[in-house]
C-alpha positions in Angstrom: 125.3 80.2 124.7 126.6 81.5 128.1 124.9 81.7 131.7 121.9 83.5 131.5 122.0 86.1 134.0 119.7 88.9 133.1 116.3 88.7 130.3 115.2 91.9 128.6 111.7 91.1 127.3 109.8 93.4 124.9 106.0 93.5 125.3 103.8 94.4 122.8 101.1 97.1 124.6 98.4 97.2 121.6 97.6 93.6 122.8 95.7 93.1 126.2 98.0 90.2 127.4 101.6 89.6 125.5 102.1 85.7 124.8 105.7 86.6 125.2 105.7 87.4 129.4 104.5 83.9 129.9 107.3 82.4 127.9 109.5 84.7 130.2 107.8 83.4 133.2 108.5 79.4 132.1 112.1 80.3 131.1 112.5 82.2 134.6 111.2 79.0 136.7 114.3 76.9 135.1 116.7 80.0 134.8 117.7 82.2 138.0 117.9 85.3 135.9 116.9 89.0 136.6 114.5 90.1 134.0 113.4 93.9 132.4 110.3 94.7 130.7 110.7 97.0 128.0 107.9 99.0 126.3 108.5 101.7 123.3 104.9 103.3 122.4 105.7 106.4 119.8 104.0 109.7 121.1 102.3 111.2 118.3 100.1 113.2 120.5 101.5 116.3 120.3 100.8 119.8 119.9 102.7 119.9 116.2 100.9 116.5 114.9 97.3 118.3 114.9 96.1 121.4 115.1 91.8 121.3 116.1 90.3 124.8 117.1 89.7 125.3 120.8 93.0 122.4 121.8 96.2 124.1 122.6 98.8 122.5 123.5 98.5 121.7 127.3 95.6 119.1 126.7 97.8 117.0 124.0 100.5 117.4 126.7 97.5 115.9 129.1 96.7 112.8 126.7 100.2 112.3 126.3 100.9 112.1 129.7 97.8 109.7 130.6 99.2 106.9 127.9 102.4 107.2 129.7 100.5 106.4 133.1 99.0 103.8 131.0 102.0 101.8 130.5 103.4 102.6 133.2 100.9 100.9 135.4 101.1 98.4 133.1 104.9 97.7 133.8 104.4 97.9 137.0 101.7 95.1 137.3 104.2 93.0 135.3 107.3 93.9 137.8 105.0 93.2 140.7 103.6 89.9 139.5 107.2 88.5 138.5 108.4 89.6 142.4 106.0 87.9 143.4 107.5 84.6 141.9 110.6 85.5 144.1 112.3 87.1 140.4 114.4 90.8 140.6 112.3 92.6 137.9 112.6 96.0 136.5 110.8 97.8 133.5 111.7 100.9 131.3 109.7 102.9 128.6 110.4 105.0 126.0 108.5 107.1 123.2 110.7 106.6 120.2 109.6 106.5 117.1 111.6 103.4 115.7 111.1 100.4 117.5 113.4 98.4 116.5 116.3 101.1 117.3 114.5 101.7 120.6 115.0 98.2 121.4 118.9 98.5 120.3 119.5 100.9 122.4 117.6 99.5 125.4 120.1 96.4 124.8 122.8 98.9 125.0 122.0 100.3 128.3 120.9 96.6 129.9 123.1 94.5 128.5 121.2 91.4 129.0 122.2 87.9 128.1 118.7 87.1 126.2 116.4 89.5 124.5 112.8 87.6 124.1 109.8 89.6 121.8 107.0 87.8 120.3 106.6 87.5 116.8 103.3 88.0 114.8 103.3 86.3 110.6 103.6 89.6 108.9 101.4 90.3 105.4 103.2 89.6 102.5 102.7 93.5 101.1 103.8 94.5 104.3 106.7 92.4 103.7 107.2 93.8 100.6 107.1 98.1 101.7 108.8 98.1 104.8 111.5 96.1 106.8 110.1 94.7 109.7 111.1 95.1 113.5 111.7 91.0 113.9 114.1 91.2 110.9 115.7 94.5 112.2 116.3 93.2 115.7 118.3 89.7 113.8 120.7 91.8 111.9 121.5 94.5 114.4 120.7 92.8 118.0 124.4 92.2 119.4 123.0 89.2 122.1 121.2 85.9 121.5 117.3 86.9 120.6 114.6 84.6 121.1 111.2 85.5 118.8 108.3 83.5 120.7 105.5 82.5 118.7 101.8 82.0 120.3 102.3 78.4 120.8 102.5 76.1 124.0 106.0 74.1 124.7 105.6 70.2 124.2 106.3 68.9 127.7 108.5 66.3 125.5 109.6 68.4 123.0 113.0 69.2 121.7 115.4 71.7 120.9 116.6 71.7 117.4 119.8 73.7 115.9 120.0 74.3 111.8 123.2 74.0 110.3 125.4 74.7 107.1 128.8 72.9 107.7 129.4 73.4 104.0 129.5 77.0 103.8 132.6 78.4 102.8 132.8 80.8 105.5 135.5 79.9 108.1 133.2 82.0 110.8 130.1 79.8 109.9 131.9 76.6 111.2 132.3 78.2 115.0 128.4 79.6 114.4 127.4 75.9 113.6 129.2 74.8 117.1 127.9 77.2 118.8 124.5 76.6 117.3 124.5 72.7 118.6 126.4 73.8 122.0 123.7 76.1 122.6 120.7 72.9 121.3 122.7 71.0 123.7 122.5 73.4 126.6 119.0 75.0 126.4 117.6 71.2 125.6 119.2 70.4 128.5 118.2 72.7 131.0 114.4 72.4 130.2 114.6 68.6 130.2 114.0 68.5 125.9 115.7 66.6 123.7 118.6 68.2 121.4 118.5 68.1 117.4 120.2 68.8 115.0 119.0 69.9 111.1 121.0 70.2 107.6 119.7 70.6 104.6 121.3 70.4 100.9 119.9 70.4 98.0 121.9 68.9 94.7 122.4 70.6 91.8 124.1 68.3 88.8 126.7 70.4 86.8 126.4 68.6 83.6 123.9 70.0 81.0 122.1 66.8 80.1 123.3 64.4 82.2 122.6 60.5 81.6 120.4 58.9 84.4 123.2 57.0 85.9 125.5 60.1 86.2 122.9 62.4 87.9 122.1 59.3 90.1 126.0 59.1 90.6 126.4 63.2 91.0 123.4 62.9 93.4 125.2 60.8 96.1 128.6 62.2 95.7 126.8 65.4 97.0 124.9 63.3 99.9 127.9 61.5 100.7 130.3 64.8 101.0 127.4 66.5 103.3 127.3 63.7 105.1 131.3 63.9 105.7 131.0 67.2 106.7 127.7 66.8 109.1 129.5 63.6 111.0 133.2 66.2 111.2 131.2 69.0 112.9 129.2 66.3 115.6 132.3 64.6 116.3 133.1 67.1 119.2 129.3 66.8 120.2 127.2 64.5 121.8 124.4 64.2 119.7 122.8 61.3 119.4 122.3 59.7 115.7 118.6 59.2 116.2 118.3 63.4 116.8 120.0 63.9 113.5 118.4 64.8 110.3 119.9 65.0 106.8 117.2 66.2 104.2 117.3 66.7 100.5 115.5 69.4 98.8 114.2 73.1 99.5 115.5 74.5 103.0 112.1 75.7 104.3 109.5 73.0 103.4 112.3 70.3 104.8 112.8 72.0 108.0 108.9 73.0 108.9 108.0 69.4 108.2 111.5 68.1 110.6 110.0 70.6 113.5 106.6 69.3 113.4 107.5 65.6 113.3 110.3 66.4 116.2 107.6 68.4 118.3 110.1 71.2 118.3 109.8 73.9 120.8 112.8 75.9 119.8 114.7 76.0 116.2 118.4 77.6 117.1 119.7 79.4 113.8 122.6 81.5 113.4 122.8 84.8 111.9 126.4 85.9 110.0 127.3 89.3 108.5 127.1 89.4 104.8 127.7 91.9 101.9 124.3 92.8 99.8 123.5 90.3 97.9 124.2 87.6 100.1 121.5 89.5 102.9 118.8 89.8 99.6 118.8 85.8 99.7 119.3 84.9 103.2 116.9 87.3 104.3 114.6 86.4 102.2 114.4 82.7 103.5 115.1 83.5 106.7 111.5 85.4 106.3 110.0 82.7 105.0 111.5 80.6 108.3 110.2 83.3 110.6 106.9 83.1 109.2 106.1 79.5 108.8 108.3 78.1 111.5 105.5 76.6 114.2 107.7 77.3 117.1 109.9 79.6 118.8 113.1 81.2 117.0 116.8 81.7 118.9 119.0 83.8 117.1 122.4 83.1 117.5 125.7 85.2 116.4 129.4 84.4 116.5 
C-alpha cells in the first residue's frame, strides 16, 4: 500500500460515540496524515414524506434544519478534538439517501489514501433482503478500505495478509504481493508482526478412491500449494514461523489462525469477477466479515 497521506473516516451518527474515530486517532499517532470526517444522515423530514393537519411545510423545513445543526456540531467537536492532537482535520455531510453511494462519491471528491468505517455483524435476514453498505463499499470503493471492528489492538499483535497463489487469475498473483507488501508495511509501522495465511482444501478426483490413493492425491495437492506459497514469499521477507498453510474450509481455518496469532488486522484482496464468481466469493467473504474478530483492510490491484 502507498504513503498514507490523507484518511476519510465515516462515522456512524445513530451511535453516541463511533468505535471507528478512535481507531483513526491510533492510526494518526503513527501516520502523519490529514484526515476528513464524513457523515451521510438521509433527510426524510420533509414536507412530501407526511402530511399532519396544522404542519406546513416551514416547520419540517425547521426539524430538518436542527438535525443538520446536529451533526454539524457534531463534526465539528470531532475536527476540533483531532486539531487539538496537532492533526489537519476537515469534515463534510450530506443527506443522501444511499449510503454507500454517498460515501463513493465523498471518495471521489477527497481522494484519500484510506477510507476507515466501522462494521457492525449484520442479521442473517438482513443479509438475505438487502445488500449491505460494508459489502457495497468492497466492490465499488476505488482506495484501500479498512472496516474496524469494536475490538482493542493487541499491543503485540500482528498483521496478517490471506492469500490464493493458486488462482488462475494472472491479476490475483500481483493482489497476493501486494497483499503481503502491504502485511509487511502496516505490521511494520505499528511495531506488529507480519503474517501470512493460505488455505486449500483437497478435493480427490477419483470416484471411489483406495485409501492409499486419496492419501497419495491428498499430499500431491499439499505439496503443489506449498510450491506455490514458498514461489510467491520468495520476493518477501516473511519469516517461516509467521506462515500458515491450513487444510480444510476457508473461514473456520482462518478465524481460528487470527485468534491464535492475536491478529489486529486481516489484509484481503478484492478482484473483479463476472456473476457467479461474486455469488460465491461474496458470500464467504460475508461470512469473513462477520466472524472475523479483528479489523478488515481491503485491498485492490
Amino acid at each position: 500500500m502507498k504513503i498514507v497521506a490523507s484518511i476519510l473516516v465515516i462515522v456512524d451518527p445513530t451511535v453516541e460515540r463511533d468505535f471507528v474515530i478512535d481507531r483513526a486517532k491510533s492510526i494518526l499517532k503513527i501516520i502523519p496524515a490529514s484526515v476528513r470526517f464524513f457523515i451521510n444522515s438521509s433527510n426524510t423530514l420533509t414536507q412530501h414524506s407526511y402530511a399532519y393537519e396544522g404542519m406546513d411545510g416551514h416547520f419540517f423545513e425547521k426539524q430538518r434544519l436542527l438535525f443538520i445543526e446536529h451533526y454539524s456540531k457534531l463534526l465539528e467537536d470531532l475536527v476540533d478534538e483531532f486539531t487539538d492532537l496537532g492533526i489537519n482535520a476537515t469534515s463534510a455531510f450530506t443527506e443522501e439517501h444511499h449510503l454507500a453511494e454517498s460515501i463513493i462519491a465523498q471518495i471521489k471528491e477527497y481522494q484519500p489514501d484510506l477510507v476507515l468505517k466501522s462494521t457492525h455483524h449484520h442479521h442473517m435476514l438482513r443479509k438475505s433482503l438487502i445488500s449491505n453498505t460494508d459489502w457495497r463499499l468492497i466492490r465499488k470503493s476505488p482506495c484501500p478500505l479498512l472496516l474496524v471492528k469494536s475490538r482493542e489492538w493487541f499491543d503485540n499483535g500482528s498483521v496478517v495478509a490471506s492469500i490464493d497463489p493458486l488462482h488462475n487469475k494472472a491479476a490475483q498473483t500481483k493482489l497476493d504481493h501486494l497483499l503481503i507488501r502491504t502485511a509487511e508495511s502496516v505490521a511494520s509501522q505499528f511495531k506488529q508482526t507480519a503474517r501470512v495465511f493460505h488455505c486449500y482444501f483437497p478435493f480427490v478426483s477419483t470416484m471411489f478412491p483406495t485409501a492409499s490413493e486419496t492419501s497419495e492425491q491428498v499430499e500431491e495437492i499439499r505439496k503443489r500449494h506449498q510450491q506455490k506459497l514458498d514461489e510467491v514469499l520468495a520476493s518477501h521477507s516473511i519469516d517461516p514461523d509467521c506462515v500458515q498453510m491450513s487444510r480444510g474450509d476457508l473461514v473456520p481455518s482462518l478465524i481460528h489462525f487470527l485468534d491464535q496469532s492475536k491478529a489486529n488486522i486481516l489484509v484481503i484482496g478484492a478482484l473483479s469477477r463476472n456473476f457467479l464468481e461474486r455469488a460465491i466469493v461474496g458470500n464467504t467473504a460475508e461470512k469473513i466479515l462477520d466472524d472475523c474478530p479483528c479489523d478488515v483492510l481491503i485491498i485492490k490491484p
